[in-house]
VMD Tcl script that builds the backbone (N, CA, C; Angstrom):
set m [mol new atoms 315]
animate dup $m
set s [atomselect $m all]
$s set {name element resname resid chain x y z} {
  {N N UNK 1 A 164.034 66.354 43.041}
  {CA C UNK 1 A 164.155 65.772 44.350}
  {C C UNK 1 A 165.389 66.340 45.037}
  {N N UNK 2 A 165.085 66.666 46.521}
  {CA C UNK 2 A 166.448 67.203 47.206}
  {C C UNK 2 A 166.560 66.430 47.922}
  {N N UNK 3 A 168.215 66.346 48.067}
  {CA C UNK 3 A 168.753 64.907 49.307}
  {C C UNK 3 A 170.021 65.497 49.844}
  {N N UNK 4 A 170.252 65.102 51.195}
  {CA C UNK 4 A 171.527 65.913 52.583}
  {C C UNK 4 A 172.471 65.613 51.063}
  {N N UNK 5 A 173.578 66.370 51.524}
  {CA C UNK 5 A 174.357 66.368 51.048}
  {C C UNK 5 A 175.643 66.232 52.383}
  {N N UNK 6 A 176.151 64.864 51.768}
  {CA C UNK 6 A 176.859 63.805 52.549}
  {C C UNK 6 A 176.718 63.922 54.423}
  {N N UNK 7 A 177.612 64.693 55.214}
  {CA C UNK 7 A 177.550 64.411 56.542}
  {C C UNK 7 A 177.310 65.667 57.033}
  {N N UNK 8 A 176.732 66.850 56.204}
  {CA C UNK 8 A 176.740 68.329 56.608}
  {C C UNK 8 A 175.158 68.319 57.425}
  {N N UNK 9 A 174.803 68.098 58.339}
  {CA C UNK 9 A 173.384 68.677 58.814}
  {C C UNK 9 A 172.720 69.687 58.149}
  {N N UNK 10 A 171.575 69.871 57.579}
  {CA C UNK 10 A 170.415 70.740 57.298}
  {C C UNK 10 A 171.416 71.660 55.538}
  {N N UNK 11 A 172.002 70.922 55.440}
  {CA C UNK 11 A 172.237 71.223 53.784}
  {C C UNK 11 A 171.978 70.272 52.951}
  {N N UNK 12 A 171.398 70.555 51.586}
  {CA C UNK 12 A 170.402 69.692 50.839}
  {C C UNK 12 A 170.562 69.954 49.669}
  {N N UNK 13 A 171.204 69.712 48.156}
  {CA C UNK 13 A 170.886 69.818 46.973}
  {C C UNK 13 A 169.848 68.718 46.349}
  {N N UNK 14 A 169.709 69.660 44.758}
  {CA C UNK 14 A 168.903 69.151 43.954}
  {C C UNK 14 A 169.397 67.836 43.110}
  {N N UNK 15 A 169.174 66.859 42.807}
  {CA C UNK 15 A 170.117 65.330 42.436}
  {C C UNK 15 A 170.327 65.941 41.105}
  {N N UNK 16 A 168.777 67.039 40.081}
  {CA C UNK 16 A 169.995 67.253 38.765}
  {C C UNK 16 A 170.050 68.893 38.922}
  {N N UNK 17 A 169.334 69.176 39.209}
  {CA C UNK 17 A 169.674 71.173 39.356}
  {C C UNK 17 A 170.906 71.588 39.969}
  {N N UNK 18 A 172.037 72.086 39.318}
  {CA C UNK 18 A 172.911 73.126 40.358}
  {C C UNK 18 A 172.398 74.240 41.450}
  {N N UNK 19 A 171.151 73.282 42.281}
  {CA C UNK 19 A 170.699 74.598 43.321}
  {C C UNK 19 A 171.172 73.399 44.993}
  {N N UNK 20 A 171.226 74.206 45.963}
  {CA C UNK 20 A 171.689 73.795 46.967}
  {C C UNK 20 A 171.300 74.859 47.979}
  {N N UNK 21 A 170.667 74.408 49.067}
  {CA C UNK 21 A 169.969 74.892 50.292}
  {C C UNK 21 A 170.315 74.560 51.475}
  {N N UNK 22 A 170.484 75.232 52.417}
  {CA C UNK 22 A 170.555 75.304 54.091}
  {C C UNK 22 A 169.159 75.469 54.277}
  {N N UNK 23 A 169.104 74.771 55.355}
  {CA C UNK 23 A 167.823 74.988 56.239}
  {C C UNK 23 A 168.023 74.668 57.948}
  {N N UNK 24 A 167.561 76.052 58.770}
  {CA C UNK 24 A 168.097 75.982 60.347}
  {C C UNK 24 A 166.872 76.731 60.457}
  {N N UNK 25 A 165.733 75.403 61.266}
  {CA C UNK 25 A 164.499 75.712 62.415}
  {C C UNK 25 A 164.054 76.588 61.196}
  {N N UNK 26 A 163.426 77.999 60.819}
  {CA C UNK 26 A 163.015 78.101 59.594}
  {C C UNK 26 A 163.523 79.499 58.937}
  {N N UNK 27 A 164.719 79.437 58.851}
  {CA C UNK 27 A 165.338 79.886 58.052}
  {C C UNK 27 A 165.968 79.200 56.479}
  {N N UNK 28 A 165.750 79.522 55.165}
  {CA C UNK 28 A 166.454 78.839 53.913}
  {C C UNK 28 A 167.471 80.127 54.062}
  {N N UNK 29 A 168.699 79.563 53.122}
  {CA C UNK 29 A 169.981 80.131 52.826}
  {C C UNK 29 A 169.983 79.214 51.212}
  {N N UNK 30 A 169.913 80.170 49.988}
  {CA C UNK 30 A 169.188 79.166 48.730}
  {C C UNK 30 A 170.749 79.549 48.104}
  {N N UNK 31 A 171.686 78.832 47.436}
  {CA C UNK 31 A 172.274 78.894 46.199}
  {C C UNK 31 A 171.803 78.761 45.207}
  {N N UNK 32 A 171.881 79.561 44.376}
  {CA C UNK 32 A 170.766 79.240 42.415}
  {C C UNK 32 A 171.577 79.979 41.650}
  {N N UNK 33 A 171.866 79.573 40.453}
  {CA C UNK 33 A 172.195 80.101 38.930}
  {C C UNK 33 A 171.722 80.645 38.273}
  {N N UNK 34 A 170.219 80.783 38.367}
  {CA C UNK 34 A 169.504 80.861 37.373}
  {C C UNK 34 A 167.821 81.115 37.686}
  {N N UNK 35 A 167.103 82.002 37.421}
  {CA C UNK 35 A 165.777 81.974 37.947}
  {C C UNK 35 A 165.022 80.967 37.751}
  {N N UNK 36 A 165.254 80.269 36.841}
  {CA C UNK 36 A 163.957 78.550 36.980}
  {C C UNK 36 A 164.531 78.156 37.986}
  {N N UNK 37 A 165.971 77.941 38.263}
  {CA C UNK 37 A 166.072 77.013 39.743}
  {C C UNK 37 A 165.197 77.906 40.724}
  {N N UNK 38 A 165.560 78.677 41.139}
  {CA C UNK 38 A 164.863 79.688 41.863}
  {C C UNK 38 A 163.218 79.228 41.854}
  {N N UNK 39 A 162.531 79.592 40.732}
  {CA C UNK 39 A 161.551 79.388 41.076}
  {C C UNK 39 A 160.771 77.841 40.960}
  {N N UNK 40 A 161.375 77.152 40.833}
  {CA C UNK 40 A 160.851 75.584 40.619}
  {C C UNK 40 A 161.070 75.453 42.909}
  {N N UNK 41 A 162.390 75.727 42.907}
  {CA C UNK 41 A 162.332 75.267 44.993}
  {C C UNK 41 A 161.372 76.323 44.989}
  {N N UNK 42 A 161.547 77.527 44.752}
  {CA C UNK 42 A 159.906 78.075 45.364}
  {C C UNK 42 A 158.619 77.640 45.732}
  {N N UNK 43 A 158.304 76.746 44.605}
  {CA C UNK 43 A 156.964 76.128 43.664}
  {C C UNK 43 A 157.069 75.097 44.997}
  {N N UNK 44 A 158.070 74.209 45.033}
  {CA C UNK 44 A 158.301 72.728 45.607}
  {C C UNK 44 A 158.204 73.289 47.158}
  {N N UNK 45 A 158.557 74.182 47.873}
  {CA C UNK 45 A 158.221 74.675 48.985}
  {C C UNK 45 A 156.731 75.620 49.648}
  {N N UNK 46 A 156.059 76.089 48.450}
  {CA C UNK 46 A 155.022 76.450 48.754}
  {C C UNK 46 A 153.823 75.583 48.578}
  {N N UNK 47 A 154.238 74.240 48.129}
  {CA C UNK 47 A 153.776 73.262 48.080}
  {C C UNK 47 A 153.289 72.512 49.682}
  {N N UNK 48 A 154.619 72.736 50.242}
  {CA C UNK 48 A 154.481 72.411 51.547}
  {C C UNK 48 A 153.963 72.980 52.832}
  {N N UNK 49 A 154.296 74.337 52.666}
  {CA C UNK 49 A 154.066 75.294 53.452}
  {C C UNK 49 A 154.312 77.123 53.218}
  {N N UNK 50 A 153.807 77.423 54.229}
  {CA C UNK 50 A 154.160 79.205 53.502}
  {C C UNK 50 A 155.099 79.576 53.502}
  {N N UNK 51 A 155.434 80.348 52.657}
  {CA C UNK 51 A 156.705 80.772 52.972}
  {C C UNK 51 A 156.979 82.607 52.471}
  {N N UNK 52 A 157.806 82.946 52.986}
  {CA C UNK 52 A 158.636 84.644 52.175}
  {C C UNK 52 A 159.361 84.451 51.881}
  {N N UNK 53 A 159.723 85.274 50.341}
  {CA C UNK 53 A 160.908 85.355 49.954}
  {C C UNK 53 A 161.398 86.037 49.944}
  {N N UNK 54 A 163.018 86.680 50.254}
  {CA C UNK 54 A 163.626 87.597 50.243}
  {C C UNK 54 A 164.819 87.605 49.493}
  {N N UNK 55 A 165.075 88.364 47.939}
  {CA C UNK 55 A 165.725 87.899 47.181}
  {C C UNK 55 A 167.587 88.503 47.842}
  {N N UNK 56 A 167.627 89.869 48.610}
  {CA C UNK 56 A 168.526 90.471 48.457}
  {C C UNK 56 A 168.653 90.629 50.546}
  {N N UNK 57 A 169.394 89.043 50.719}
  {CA C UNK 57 A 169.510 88.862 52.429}
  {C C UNK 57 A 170.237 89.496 52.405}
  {N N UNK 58 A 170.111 90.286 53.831}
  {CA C UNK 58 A 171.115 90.779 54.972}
  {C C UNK 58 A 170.983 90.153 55.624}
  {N N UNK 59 A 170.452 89.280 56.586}
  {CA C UNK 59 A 170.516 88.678 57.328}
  {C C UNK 59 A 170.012 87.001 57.912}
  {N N UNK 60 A 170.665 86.232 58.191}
  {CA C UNK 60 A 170.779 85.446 58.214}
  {C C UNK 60 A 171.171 84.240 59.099}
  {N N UNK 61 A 170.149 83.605 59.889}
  {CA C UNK 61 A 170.191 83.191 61.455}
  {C C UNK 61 A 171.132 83.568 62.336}
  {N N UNK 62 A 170.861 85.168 62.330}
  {CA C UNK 62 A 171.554 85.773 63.356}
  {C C UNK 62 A 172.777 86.613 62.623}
  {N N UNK 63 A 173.135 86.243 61.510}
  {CA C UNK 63 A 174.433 86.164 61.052}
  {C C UNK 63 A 174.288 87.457 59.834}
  {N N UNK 64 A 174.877 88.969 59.940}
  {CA C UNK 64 A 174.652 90.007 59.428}
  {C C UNK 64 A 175.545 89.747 57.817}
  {N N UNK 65 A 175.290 89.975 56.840}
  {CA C UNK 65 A 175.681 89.124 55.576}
  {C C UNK 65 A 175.785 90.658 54.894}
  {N N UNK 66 A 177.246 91.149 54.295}
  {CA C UNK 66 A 177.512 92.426 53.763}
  {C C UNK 66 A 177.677 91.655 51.704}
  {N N UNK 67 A 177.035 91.717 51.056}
  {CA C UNK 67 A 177.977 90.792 49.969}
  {C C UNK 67 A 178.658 91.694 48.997}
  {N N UNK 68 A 179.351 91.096 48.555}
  {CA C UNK 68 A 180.119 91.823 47.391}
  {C C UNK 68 A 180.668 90.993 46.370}
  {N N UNK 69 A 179.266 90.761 45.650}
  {CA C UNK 69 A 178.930 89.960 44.398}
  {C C UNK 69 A 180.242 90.317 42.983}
  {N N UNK 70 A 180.460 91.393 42.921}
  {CA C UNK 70 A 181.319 91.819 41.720}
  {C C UNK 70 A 182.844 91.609 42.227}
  {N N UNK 71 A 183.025 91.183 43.778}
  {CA C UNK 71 A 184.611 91.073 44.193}
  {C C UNK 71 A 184.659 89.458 44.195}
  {N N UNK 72 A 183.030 88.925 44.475}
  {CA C UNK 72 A 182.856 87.382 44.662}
  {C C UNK 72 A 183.477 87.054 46.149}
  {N N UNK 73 A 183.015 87.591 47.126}
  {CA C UNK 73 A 182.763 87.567 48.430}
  {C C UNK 73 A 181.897 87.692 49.318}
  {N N UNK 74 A 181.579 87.681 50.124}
  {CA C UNK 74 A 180.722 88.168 51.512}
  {C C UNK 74 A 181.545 88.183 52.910}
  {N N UNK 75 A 180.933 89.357 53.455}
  {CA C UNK 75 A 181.476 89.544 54.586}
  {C C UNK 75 A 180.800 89.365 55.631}
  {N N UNK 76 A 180.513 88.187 56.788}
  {CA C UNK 76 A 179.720 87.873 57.966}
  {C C UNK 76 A 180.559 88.770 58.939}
  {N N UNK 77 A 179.705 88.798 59.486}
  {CA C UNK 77 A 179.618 89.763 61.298}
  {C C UNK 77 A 178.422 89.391 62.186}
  {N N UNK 78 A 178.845 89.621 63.060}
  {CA C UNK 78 A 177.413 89.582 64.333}
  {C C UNK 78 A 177.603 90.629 65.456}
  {N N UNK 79 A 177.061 92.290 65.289}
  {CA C UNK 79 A 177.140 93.194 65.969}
  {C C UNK 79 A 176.793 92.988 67.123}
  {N N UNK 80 A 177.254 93.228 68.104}
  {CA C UNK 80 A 176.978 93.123 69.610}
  {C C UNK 80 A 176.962 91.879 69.873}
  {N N UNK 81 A 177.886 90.830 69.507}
  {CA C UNK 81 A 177.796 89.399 69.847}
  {C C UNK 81 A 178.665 89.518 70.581}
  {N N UNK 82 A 179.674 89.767 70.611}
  {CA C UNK 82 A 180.838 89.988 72.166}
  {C C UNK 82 A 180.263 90.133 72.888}
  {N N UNK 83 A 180.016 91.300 73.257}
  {CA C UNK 83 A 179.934 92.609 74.335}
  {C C UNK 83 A 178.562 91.705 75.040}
  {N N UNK 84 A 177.232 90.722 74.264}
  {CA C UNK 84 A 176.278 90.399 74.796}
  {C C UNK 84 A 176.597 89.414 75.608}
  {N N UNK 85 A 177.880 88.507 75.071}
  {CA C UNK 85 A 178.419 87.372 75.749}
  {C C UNK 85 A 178.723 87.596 76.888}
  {N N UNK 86 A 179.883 88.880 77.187}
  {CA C UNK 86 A 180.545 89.186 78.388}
  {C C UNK 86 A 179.445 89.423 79.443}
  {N N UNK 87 A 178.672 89.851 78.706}
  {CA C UNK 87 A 177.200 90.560 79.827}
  {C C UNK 87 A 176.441 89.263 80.130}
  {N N UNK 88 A 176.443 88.601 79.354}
  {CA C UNK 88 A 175.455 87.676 79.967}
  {C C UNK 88 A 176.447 85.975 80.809}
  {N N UNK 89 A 177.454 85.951 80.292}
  {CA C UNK 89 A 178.687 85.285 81.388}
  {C C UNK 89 A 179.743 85.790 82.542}
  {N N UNK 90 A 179.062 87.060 82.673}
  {CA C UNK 90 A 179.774 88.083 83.337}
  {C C UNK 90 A 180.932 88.103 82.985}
  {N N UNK 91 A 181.370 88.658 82.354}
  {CA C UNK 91 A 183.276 88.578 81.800}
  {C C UNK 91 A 183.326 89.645 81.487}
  {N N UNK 92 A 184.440 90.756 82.265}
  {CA C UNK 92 A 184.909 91.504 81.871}
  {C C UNK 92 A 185.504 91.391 80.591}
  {N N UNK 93 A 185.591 93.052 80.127}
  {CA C UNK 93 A 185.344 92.890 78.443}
  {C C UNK 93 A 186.746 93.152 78.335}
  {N N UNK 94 A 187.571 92.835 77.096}
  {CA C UNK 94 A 188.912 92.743 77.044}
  {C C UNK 94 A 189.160 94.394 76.389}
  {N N UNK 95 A 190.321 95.170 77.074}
  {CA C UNK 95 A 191.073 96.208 76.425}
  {C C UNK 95 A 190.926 95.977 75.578}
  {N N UNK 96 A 192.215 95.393 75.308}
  {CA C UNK 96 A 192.796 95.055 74.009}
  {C C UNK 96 A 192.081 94.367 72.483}
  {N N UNK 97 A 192.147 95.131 71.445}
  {CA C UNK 97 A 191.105 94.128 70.281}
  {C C UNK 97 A 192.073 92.484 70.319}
  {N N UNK 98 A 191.349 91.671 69.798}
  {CA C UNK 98 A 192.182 90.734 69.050}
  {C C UNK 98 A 191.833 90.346 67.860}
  {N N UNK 99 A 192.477 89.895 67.115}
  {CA C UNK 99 A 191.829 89.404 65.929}
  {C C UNK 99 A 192.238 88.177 65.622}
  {N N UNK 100 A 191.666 87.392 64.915}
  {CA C UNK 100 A 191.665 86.462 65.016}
  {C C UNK 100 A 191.260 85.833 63.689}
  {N N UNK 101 A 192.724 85.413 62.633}
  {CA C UNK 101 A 192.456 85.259 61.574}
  {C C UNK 101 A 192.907 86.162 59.900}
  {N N UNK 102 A 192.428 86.094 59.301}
  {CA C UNK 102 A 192.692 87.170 58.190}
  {C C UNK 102 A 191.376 87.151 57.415}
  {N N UNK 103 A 191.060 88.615 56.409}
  {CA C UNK 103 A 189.934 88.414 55.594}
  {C C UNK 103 A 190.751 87.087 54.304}
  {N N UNK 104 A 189.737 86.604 53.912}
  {CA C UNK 104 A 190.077 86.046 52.710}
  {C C UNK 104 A 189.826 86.739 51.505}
  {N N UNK 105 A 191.038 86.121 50.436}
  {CA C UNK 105 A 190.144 86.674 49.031}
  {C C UNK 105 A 190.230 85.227 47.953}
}
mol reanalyze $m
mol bondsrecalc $m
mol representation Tube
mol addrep $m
């Protein structure tokens, strides 16, 4: 059985499996350990409806996903998400980069 997990919208674990899921309009984003977790939410979702699986995402409601499993990171981006903003709020686009933040490790 999967249930929200506390006050987060559209995130959901398993009450005894270490698996844990996002779900946005119909996109999954799956955490798993282990291929039975994997394939038991498979089973429990094609139960419901159709679905694809895609074991090795790049992408991800909108959100371009670089990973780097052996450093135990991922790196999000969204190419042309500025530049589409300025164009579509008319805003001149800034010289200058900024950044905003640091990578983590």
């Amino acid at each position: 059985m999967y249930v929200p997990v506390g006050i987060i919208p559209s995130l959901f674990k398993h009450v005894s499996r270490p698996r844990i899921f996002s779900l946005v309009v119909d996109d999954f984003g799956v955490k798993w350990e282990n291929s039975e977790d994997l394939d038991h939410l498979i089973a429990c979702l094609r139960k419901l409806c159709e679905i694809n699986v895609k074991l090795k995402c790049k992408l991800y409601v909108g959100i371009t996903l670089d990973w780097h499993y052996n450093r135990g990171f991922v790196d999000l981006s969204m190419p042309g998400c500025i530049k589409r903003a300025f164009k579509r709020f008319d805003i001149a686009e800034v010289l200058q980069p900024v950044h905003i933040g640091k990578r983590c490790s």
